[in-house]
C-alpha positions in Angstrom: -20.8 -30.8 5.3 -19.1 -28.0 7.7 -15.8 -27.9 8.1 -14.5 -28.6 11.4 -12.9 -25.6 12.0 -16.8 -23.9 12.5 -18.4 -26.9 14.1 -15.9 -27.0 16.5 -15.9 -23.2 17.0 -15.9 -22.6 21.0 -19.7 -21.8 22.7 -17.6 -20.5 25.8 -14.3 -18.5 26.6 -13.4 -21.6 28.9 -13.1 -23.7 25.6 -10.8 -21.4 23.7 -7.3 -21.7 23.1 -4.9 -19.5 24.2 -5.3 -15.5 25.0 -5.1 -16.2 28.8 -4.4 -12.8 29.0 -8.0 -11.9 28.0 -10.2 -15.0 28.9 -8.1 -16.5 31.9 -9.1 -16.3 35.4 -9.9 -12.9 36.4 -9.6 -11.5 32.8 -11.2 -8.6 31.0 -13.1 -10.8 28.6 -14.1 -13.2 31.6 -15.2 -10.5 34.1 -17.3 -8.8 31.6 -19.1 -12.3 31.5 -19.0 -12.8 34.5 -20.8 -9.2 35.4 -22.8 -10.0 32.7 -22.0 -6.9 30.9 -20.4 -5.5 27.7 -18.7 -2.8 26.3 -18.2 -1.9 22.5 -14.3 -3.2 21.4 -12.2 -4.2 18.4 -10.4 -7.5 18.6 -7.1 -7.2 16.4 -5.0 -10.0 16.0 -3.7 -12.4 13.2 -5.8 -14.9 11.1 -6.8 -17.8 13.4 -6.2 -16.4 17.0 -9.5 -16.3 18.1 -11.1 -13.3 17.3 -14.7 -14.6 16.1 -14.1 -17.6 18.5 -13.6 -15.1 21.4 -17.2 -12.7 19.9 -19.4 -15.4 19.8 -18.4 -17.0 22.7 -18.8 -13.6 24.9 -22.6 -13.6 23.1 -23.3 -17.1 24.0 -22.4 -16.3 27.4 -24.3 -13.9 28.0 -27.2 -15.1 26.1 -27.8 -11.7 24.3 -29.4 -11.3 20.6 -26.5 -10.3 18.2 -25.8 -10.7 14.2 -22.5 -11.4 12.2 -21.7 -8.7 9.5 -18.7 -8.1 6.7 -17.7 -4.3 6.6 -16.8 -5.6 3.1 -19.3 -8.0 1.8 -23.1 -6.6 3.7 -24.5 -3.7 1.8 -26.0 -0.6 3.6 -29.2 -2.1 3.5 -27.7 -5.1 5.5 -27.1 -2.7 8.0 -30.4 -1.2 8.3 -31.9 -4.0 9.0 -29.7 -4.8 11.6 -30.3 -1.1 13.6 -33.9 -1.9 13.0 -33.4 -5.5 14.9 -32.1 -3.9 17.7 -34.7 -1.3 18.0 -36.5 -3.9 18.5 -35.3 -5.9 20.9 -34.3 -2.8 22.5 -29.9 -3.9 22.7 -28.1 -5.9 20.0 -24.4 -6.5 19.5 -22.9 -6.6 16.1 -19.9 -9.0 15.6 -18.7 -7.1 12.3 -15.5 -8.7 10.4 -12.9 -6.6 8.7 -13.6 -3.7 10.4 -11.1 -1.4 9.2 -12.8 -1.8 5.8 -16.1 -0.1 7.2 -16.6 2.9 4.6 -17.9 6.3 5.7 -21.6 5.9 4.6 -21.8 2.8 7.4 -20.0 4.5 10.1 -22.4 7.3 10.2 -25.1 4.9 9.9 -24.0 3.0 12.8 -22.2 5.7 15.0 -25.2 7.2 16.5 -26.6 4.1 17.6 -23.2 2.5 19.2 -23.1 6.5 21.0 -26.0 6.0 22.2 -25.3 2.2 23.6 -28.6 0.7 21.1 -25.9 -1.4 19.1 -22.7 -2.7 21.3 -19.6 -3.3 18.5 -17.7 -6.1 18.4 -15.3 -5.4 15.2 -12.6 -7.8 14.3 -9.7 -6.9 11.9 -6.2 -8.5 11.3 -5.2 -4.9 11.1 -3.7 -2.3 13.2 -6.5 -0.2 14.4 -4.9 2.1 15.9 -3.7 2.9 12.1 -6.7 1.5 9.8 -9.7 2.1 12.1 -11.7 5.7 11.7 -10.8 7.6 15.0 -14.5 8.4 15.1 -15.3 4.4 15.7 -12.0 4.5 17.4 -13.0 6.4 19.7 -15.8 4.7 20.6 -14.1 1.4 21.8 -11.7 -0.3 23.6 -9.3 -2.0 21.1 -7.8 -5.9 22.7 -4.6 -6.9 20.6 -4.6 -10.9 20.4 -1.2 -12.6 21.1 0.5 -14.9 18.7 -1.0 -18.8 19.0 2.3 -20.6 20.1 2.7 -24.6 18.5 2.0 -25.7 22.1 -1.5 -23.7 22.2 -2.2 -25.5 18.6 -1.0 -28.6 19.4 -3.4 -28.8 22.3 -6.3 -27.3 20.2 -5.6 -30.3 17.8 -6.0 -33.0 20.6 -9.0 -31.5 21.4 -10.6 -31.7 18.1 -9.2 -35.3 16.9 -12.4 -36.3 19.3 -14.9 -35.7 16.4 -12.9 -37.6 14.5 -14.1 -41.2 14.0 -11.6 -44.2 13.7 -8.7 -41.5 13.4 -5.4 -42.7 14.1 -2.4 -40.4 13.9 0.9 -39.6 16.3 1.9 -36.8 18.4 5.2 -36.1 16.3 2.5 -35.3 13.0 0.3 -33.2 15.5 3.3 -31.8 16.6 4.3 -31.0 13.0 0.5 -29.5 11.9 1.2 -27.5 14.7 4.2 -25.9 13.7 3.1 -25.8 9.8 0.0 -23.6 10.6 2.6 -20.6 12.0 0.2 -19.8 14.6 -3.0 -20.2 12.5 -4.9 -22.6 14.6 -8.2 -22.4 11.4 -5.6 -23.7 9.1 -4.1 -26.4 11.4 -8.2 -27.8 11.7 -8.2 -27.2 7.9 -5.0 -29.7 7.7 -6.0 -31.7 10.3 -9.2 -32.2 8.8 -8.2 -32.5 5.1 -5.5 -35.2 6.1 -8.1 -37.0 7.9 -10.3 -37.7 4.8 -7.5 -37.6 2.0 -6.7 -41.0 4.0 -8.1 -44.9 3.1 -8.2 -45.5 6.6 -8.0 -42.2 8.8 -4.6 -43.0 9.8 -2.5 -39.8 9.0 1.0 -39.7 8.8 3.5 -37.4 7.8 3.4 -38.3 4.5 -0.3 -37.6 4.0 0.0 -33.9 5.8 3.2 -33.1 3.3 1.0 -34.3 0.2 -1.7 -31.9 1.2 1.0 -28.7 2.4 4.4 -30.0 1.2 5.7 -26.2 2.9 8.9 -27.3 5.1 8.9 -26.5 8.8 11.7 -24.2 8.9 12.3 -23.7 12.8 10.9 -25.2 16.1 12.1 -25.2 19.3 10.3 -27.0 22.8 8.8 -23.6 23.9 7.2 -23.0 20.6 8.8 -19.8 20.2 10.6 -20.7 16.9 8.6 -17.8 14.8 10.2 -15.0 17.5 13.6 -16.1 17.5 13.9 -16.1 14.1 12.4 -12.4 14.2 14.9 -11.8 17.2 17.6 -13.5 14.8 17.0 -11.3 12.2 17.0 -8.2 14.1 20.6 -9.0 16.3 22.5 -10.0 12.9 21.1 -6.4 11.0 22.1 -5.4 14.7 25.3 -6.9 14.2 26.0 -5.5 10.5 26.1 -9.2 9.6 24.8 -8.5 5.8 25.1 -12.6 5.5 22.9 -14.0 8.4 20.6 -11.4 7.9 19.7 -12.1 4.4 19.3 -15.4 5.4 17.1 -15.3 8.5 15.2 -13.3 5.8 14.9 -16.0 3.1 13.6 -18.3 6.8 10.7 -15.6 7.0 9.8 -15.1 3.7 9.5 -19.0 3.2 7.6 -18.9 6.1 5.0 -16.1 4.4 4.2 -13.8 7.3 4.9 -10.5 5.8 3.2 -8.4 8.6 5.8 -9.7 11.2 8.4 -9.1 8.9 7.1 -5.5 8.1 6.6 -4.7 11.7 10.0 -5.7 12.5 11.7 -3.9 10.0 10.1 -0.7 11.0 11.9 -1.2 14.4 14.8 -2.0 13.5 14.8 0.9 11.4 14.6 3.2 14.1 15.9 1.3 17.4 19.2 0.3 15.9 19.6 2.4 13.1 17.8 5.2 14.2 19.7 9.1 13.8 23.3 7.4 12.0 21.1 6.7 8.7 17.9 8.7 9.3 16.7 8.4 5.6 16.1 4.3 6.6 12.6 4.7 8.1 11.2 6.1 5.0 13.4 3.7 2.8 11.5 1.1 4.7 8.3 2.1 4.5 9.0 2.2 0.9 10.2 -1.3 0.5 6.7 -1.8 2.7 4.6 -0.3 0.2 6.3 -1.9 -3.1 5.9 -5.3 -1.0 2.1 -4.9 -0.8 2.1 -3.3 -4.4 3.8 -6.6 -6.4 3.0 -8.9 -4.2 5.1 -12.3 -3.5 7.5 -13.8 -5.3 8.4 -10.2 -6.5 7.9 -8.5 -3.3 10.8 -10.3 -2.4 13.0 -7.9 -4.3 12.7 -4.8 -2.6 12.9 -6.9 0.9 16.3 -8.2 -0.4 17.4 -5.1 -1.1 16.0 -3.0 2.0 17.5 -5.2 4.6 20.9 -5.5 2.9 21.1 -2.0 3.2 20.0 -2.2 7.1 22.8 -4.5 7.8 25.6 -2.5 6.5 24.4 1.0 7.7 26.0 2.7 10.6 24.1 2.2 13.6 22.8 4.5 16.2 20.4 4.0 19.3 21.0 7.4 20.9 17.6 8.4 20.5 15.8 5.5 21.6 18.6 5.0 24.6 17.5 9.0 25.3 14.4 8.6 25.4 14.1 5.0 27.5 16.6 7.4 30.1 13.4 10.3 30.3 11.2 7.5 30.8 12.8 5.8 33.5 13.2 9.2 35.2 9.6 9.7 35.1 9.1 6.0 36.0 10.5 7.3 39.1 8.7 10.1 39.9 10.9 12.9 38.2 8.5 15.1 37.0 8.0 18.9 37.6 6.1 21.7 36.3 6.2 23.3 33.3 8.1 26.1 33.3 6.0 29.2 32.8 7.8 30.7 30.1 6.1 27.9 28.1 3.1 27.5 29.1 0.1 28.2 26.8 0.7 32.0 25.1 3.2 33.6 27.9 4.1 37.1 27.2 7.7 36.0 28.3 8.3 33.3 26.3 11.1 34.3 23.1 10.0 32.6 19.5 13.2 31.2 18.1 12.4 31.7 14.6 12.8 35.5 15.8 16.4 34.9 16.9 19.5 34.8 14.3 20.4 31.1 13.7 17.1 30.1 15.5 18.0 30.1 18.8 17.7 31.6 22.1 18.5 30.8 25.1 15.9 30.0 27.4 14.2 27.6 30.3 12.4 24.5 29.0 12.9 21.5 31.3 11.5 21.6 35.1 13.5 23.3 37.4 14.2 19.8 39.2 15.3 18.4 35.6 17.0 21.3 35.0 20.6 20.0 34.4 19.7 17.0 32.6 20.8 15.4 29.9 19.5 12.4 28.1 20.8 12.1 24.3 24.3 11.4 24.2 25.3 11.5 20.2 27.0 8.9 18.9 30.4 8.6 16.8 28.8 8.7 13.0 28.8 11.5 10.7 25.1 12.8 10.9 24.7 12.8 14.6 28.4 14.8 14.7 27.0 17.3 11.9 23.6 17.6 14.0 26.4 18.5 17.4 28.2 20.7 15.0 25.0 22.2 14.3 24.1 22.4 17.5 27.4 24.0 19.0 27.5 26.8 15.8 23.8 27.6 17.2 24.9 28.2 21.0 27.9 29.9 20.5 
């Protein structure tokens, strides 16, 4: 029997939850359909967004011969007989999961063929691509980040799909709560919808039956369904806040949770935005803790997380490089911008090589003469910003 989480899989955009920003009314996705063309992209987003939802939807629409491949799991041969399919029948698009796991013997395979339009990419990948894809496929397509399902998305998925369900009696406040239990993954909430429905004697599902089959605890709701950001925005304010206490425990909210990657990825900000120059050595402490994460694994990966984030929340804090730079980027936000002066532009004869200069340093034009007297770092009070100004003042004087 198929689970319902593929025979309910959406034939059209119109049908899918969520991503309004790509499928709504006058959206990329939905234009493209609507012009009845298509471009080579990556869809990147978390496990049960939508990704292969959103593919084979944009393929049904438009009625075009396509096959389903695993970077991972399909051989080379898979994917010869796939460029010989679409020679053909002259186009074919290839839905390919786990992209970012596409070794170098397939990319040259397929590279040529996408360049030349033959075979139009759809890759999907839970990672980055901007950091896990080849730039060469990179290159090549345009890369659509998926937002975050909210519980109210979900919860409006799962009313849709308790219509297949025969005889199936169950209350909003346990939709409500399979919502919030599948942290965004609207696959797993069908998976516990469905699994509740026929661990039951007589399809009526309660809250009981869901715990028996994921006995997890919702840790944090809220009406808008933004529980899973505020507790990411909790944790960042009370590291913020050098509160080493709420911090630890907003952790211990997340880690219960399981999503790692939002934990990582916040981190890394923090890291810079709000630690940034008065404990420089953080980033790469972080990335650290990162790494030994993904190396041990969970329950042990909680270790170095523990330890990593304690340190965050007692570290001096500094946003005077992140405040500098949001100050350039307003000016140029408003139309600040002027040439570059010539004395550094490309090789000119007149421009003076510090490294030639005793402590590094000569004095010369780099801003735009409109920009000339700006100034957009201001250092805070800690001790390696003041020994960077110290630095700084020996050099000039």
């Amino acid at each position: 029997m198929e689970l319902l989480a593929n025979t309910l899989r959406p034939t059209k955009l119109k049908d899918i939850i969520g991503q309004d920003h790509l499928i709504g009314q006058d959206a990329v996705m939905s234009n493209l359909v609507k012009n009845k063309r298509l471009f080579s992209m990556i869809l990147w987003g978390k496990p049960g967004t939508g990704k292969t939802s959103i593919a084979t939807a944009i393929v049904n629409e438009l009625k075009m011969p396509y096959r389903m491949l695993n970077a991972t799991i399909n051989n080379k041969t898979d994917f010869d007989i796939v460029i010989e399919e679409a020679k053909m029948e002259g186009q074919m698009i290839l839905i390919m999961d786990e992209i970012h796991r596409l070794n170098k013997d397939k990319q040259d395979l397929l590279l040529p063929h996408i360049e030349s339009g033959l075979i139009t990419l759809i890759g999907l990948t839970t990672s980055n691509p901007y950091y896990s894809i080849n730039p060469a496929i990179r290159s090549r397509v345009q890369i659509f980040e998926l937002k975050d399902l909210t519980s109210q998305d979900i919860k409006k998925g799962l009313k849709r799909a308790i219509k297949n369900l025969d005889n199936i009696k169950i209350k909003d406040d346990v939709l409500e709560y399979i919502a919030e239990l599948s942290n965004g993954d609207f696959r797993n909430a069908l998976n516990t919808l469905e699994m509740s429905y026929y661990s039951s004697s007589d399809y009526n599902i309660t809250l009981d039956n869901v715990k028996k089959i994921n006995n997890k605890p919702v840790l944090y709701t809220d009406k808008n369904g933004n529980g899973h950001y505020e507790l990411l925005s909790a944790l960042q304010k009370s590291i913020r806040g050098s509160d080493v206490n709420a911090a630890i425990y907003y952790l211990a909210l997340l880690l219960e949770i399981g999503d790692l990657d939002s934990i990582f990825r916040r981190l890394s900000v923090i890291a810079y935005e709000d630690i940034g120059l008065a404990n420089p050595g953080i980033g790469p402490k972080v990335h650290a803790a990162i790494e030994a994460v993904k190396l041990v694994g969970l329950p042990e990966g909680r270790i170095p997380l523990s330890v990593i984030v304690t340190e965050m929340a007692l570290s001096p804090k500094s946003n005077s490089a992140y405040m500098a730079l949001a100050s350039a980027t307003e000016d140029i936000k408003k139309g600040l911008i002027g040439d570059i002066p010539e004395v550094i532009k490309g090789h000119s004869k007149e421009y003076k090589y510090p490294h030639d200069y005793p402590k590094y340093w000569v004095k010369q034009q780099y801003l735009p003469d409109n920009l000339i007297d700006r100034v957009y770092y201001h250092a805070k009070n800690n001790k390696y910003e003041e020994s960077l100004a110290k630095i700084d003042r020996e050099r000039k004087n």
